[in-house]
C-alpha positions in Angstrom: -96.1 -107.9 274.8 -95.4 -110.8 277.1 -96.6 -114.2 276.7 -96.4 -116.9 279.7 -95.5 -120.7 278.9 -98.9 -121.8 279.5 -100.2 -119.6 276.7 -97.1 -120.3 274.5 -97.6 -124.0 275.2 -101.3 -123.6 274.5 -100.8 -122.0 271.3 -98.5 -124.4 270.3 -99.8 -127.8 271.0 -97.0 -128.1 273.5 -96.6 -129.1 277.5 -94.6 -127.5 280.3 -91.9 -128.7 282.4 -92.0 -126.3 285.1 -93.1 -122.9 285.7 -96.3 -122.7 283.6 -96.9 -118.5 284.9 -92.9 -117.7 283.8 -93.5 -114.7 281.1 -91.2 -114.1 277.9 -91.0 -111.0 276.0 -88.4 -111.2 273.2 -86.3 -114.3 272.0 -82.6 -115.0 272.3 -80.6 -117.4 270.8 -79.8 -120.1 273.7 -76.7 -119.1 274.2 -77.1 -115.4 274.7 -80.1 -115.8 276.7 -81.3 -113.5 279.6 -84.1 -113.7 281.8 -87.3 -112.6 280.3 -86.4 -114.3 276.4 -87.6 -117.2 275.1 -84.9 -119.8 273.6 -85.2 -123.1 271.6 -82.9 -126.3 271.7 -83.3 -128.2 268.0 -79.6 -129.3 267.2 -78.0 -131.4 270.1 -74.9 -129.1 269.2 -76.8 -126.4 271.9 -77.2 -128.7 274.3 -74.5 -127.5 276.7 -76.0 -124.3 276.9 -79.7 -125.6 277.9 -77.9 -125.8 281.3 -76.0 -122.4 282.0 -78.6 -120.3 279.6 -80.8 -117.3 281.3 -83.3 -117.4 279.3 -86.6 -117.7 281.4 -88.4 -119.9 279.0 -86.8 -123.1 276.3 -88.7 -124.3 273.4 -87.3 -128.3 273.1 -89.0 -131.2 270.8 -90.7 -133.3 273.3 -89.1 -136.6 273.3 -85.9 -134.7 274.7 -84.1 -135.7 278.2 -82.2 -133.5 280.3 -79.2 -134.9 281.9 -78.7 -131.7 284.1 -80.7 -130.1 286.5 -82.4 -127.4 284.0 -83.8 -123.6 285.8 -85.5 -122.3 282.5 -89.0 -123.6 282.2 -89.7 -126.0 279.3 -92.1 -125.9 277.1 -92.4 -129.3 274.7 -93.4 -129.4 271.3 -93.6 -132.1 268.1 -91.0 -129.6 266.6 -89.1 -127.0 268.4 -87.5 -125.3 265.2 -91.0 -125.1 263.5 -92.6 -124.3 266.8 -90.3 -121.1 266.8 -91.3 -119.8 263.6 -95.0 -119.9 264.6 -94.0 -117.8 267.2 -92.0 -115.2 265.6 -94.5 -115.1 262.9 -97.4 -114.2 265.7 -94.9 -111.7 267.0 -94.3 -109.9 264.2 -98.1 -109.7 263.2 -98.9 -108.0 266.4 -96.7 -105.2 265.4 -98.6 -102.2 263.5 -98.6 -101.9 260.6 -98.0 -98.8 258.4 -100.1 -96.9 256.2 -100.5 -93.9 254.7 -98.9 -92.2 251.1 -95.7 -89.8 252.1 -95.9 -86.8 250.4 -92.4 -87.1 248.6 -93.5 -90.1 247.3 -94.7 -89.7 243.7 -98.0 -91.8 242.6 -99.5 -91.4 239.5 -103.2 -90.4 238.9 -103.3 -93.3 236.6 -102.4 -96.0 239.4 -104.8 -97.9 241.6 -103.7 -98.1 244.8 -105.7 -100.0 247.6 -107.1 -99.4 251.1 -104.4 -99.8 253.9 -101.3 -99.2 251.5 -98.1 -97.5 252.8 -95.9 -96.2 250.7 -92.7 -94.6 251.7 -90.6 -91.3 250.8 -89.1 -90.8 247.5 -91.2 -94.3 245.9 -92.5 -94.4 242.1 -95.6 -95.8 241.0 -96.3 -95.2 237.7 -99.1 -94.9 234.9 -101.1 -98.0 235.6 -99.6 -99.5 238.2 -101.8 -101.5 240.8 -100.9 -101.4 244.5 -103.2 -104.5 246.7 -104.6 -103.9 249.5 -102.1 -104.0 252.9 -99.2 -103.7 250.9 -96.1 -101.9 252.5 -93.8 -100.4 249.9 -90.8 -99.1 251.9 -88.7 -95.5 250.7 -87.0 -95.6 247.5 -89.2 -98.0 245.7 -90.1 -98.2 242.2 -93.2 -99.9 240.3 -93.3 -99.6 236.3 -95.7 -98.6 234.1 -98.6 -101.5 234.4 -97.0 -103.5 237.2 -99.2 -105.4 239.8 -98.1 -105.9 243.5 -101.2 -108.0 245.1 -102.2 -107.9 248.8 -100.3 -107.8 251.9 -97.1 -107.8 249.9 -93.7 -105.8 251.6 -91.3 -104.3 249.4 -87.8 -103.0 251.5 -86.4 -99.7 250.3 -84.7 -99.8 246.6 -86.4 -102.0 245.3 -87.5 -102.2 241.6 -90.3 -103.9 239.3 -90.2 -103.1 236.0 -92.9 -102.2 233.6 -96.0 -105.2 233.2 -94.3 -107.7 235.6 -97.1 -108.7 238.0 -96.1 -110.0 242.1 -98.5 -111.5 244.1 -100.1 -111.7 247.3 -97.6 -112.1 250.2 -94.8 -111.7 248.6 -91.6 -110.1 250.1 -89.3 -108.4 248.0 -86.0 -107.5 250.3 -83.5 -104.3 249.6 -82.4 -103.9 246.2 -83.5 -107.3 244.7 -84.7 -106.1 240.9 -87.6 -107.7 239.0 -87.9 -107.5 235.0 -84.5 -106.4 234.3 -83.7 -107.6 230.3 -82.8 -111.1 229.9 -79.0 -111.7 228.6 -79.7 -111.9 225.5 -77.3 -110.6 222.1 -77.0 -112.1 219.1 -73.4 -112.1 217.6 -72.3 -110.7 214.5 -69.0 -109.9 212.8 -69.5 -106.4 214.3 -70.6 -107.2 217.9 -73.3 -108.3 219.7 -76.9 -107.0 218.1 -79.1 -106.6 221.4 -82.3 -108.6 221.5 -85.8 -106.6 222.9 -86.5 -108.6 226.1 -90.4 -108.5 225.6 -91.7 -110.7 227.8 -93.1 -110.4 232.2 -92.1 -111.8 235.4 -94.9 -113.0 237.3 -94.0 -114.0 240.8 -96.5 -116.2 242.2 -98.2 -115.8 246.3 -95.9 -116.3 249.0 -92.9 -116.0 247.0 -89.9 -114.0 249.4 -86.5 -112.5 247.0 -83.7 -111.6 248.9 -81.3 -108.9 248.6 -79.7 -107.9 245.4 -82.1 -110.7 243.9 -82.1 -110.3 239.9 -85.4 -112.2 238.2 -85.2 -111.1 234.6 -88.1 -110.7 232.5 -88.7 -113.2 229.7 -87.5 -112.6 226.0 -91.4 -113.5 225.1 -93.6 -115.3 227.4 -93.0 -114.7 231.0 -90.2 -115.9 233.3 -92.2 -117.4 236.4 -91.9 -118.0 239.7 -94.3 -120.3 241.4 -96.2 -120.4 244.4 -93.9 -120.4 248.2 -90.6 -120.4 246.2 -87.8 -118.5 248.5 -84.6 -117.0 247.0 -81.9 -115.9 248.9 -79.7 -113.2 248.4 -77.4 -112.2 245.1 -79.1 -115.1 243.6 -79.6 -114.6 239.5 -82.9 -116.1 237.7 -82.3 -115.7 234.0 -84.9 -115.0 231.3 -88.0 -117.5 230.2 -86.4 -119.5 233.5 -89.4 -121.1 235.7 -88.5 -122.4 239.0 -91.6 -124.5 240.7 -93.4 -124.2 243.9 -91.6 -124.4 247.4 -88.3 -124.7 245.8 -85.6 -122.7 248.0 -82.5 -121.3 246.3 -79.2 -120.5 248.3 -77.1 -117.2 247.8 -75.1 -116.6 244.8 -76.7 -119.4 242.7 -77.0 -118.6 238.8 -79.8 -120.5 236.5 -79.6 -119.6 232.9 -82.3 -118.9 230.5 -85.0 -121.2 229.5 -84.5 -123.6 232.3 -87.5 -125.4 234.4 -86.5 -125.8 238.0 -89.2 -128.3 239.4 -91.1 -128.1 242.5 -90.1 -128.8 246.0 -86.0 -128.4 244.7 -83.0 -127.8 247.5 -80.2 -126.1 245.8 -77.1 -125.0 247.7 -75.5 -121.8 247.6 -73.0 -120.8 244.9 -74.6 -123.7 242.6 -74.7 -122.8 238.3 -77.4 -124.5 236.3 -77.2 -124.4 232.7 -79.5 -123.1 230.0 -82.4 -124.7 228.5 -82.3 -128.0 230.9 -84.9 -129.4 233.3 -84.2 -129.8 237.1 -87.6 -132.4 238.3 -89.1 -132.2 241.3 -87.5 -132.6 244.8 -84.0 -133.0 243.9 -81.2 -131.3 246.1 -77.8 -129.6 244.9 -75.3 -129.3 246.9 -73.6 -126.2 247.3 -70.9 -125.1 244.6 -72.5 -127.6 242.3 -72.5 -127.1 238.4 -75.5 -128.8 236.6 -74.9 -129.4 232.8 -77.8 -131.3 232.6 -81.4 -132.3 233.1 -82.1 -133.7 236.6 -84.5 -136.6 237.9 -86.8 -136.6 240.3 -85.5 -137.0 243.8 -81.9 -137.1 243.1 -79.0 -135.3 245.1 -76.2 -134.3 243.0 -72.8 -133.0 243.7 -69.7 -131.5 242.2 -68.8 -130.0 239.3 -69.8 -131.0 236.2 -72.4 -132.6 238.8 -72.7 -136.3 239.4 -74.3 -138.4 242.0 -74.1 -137.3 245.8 -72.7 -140.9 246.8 -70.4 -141.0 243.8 -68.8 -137.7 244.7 -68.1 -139.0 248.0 -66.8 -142.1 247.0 -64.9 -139.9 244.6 -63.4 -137.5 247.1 -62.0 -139.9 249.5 -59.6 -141.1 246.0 -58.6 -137.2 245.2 -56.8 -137.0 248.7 -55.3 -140.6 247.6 -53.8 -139.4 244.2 -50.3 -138.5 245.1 -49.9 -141.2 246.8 -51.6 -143.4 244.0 -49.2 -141.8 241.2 -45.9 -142.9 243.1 -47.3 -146.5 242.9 -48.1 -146.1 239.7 -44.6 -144.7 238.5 -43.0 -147.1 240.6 -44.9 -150.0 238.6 -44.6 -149.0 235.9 -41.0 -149.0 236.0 -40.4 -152.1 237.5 -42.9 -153.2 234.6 -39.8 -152.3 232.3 -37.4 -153.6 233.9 -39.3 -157.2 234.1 -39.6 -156.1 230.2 -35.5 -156.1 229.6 -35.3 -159.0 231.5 -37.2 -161.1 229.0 -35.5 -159.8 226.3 -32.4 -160.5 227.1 -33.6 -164.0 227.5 
């Protein structure tokens, strides 16, 4: 489909700065542009390529100034990053959508499936199982015994839900991520570990998206939650009775331990270990490669491992690189420290 930059501009909110009748039909990154894509310019780093770029039409906030002759049309918006989003989003909605059961999948007579529901080759949906309405489950899929997958939800191939975990509506679930796997839980004795029955659900909240090879492992009793908007990247690891709070975003390869409450609204960088049975509060933001051994405040950035303050560990930094140095002073004091010494004793 193509769109011009009066109708992108109208949909948007937005003005033009030139061409209002130039037409787009895919998108390009800025500096890979050709004619016919639209671009967008959010981080000044781009700016060089506003001005050699071939894309036909450039998305830019609307307090931006050229300081080159531009040929792409402009279309200006309160937020050119957010502006694209809306865009891609209407772009991929236009796109049909599948439906239908294929006959190597296997669906029990027990499950309820809704109207509009696709679901791929070689899928499982067992006894009790319910399937919403729009939902797209993708080849290779499996839904446990008494699962719920709500409305308008897309599951990518491989992935799994165990038995009674519930998803809701909106939710994406990406290749391989697993929901309701066993906690890690084993209580030692002096012959090994005594596994304990993981008992509990996941419920995933609406408009919750897991990435790839995503683990969120069902509760030991209770439920391990995930709220409302939450986003988790890939190879992230959500241990048992965890709950992480609405609109909270979670970076690749980032491990919280059991029994932990992630608030709402949380930042937390990639490679980043929280421990067990602590409290994160709402809107604070972890640094990548952090390790949190404790409970959190609200609104605070933390750094480093163990984690302290993001200012601290700055401060902190800047001394590391000054240690060597540091230590030679140091030695070199404290010798002359003795030598001062056996002067005044032979006095």
């Amino acid at each position: 489909m193509e769109f011009t930059a009066k109708q992108i501009a109208d949909f948007l909110g937005g003005t033009v700065d030139g061409d209002e009748n130039a037409s787009v039909h895919t998108f390009a990154k800025i500096e890979e542009g050709v004619p016919g894509a639209l671009s967008f310019l959010s981080n000044v780093k781009y700016t060089q390529y506003l001005y050699s770029t071939k894309s036909s039409i450039i998305l830019v906030n609307k307090d931006f100034k050229p300081e080159q002759p531009v040929s792409a049309t402009l279309v200006r918006v309160d937020n050119a990053y957010d502006s694209l989003a809306k865009l891609m989003s209407l772009y991929a909605s236009m796109k049909p959508a599948k439906t239908g059961i294929s006959s190597l999948a296997s669906v029990s007579e027990k499950a309820r499936i809704g109207s509009n529901v696709y679901i791929g080759p070689f899928s499982v949906i067992e006894d009790g199982a319910v399937i919403g309405d729009n939902t797209q489950i993708y080849p290779s899929v499996t839904i446990g015994e008494g699962a719920t997958v709500g409305s308008d939800c897309i599951l990518y191939p491989h992935v799994t839900v165990y038995y009674g975990c519930k998803i809701g509506n909106r939710c994406i679930l990406h290749a391989g991520s697993v929901v309701g796997a066993d906690g890690f839980g084993f209580a030692p004795t002096p012959n090994g570990y005594n596994k304990i029955p993981q008992i509990g659900i996941v419920e995933l909240e609406d408009d919750v998206e897991i990435g790839a090879n995503t683990c969120v492992d069902r509760s030991t009793m209770g439920r391990t939650i995930v709220r409302k908007g939450v986003k988790l990247d890939n190879l992230v690891q959500v241990a048992h009775n965890v709950e992480v709070g609405e609109n909270t975003v979670i970076s690749a390869q980032t491990g919280i331990a059991g029994s932990s409450k992630i608030g709402s609204w949380c930042m937390i960088g990639g490679q980043s270990g929280i421990s067990g049975h602590i409290t994160v509060g709402n809107k604070v933001n972890i640094a990548a490669k952090t390790g949190v051994i404790s409970s959190i405040n609200d609104g605070d950035t933390i750094m480093g491992y163990p984690s302290i303050g993001y200012r601290n560990f700055l401060r902190s930094s800047l001394i590391f690189r000054e240690l060597p140095e540091m230590n030679k002073t140091i030695q070199k004091l404290q010798k002359e420290i003795e030598e001062l010494k056996a002067k005044l004793e032979e006095k």
